[in-house]
Wavefront OBJ file of the C-alpha trace (Angstrom):
o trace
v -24.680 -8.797 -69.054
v -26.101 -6.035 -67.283
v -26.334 -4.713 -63.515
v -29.611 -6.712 -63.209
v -28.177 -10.098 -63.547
v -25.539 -9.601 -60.798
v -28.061 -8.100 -58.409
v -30.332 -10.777 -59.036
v -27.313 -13.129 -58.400
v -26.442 -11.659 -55.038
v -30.079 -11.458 -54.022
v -29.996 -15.218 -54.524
v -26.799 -15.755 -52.561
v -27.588 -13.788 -49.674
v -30.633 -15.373 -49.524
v -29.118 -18.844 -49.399
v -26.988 -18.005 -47.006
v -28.768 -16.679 -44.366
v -31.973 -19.391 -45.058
v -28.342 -21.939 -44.717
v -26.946 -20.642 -41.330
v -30.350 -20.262 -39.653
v -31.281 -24.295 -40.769
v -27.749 -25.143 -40.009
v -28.334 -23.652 -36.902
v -31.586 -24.704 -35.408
v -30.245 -28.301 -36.393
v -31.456 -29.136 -39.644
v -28.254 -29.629 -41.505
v -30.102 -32.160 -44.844
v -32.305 -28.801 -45.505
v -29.577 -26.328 -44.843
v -27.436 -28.560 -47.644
v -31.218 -28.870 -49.941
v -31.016 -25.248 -49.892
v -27.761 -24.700 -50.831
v -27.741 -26.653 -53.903
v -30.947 -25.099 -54.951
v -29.674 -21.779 -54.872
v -26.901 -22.810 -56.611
v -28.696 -24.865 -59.741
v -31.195 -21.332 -59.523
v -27.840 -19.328 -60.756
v -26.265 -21.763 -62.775
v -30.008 -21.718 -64.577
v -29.857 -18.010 -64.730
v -26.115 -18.474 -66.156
v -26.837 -20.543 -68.752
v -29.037 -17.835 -70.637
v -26.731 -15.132 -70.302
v -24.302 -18.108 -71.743
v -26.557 -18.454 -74.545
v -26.990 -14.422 -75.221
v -23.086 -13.795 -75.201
v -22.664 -16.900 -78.175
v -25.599 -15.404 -80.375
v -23.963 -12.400 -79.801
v -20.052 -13.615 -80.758
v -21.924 -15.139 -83.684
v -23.421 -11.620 -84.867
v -19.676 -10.672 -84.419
v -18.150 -12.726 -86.764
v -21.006 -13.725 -88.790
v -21.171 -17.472 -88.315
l 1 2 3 4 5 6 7 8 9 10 11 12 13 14 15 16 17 18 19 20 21 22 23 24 25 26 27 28 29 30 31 32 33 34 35 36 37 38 39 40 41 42 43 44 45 46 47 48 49 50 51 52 53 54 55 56 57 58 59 60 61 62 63 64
């Protein structure tokens, strides 16, 4: 995992939650949620390769 993965992962955040308070604020609390849980299934995406790097990589390791 490298510095580009977390700053990609903050970018993400910070851009949900601004996009959330500004919906949640001009009264549109169903899109303010929408966005939420797309930002969160966007990182939870981007998780699951880095998931799926660190296993090939614990595989090299041990040689399974």
């Amino acid at each position: 995992m490298d510095i580009s993965f977390l700053l990609k992962t903050i970018g993400v955040g910070v851009i949900v939650a601004v996009s959330g308070y500004l919906l949640q604020k001009s009264g549109r609390d169903e899109q303010a949620i929408l966005v939420t849980v797309v930002g969160a299934v966007a990182v939870l995406l981007m998780l699951v390769s880095q998931i799926g790097s660190l296993l090939d990589e614990v595989r090299k390791v041990f040689g399974l």
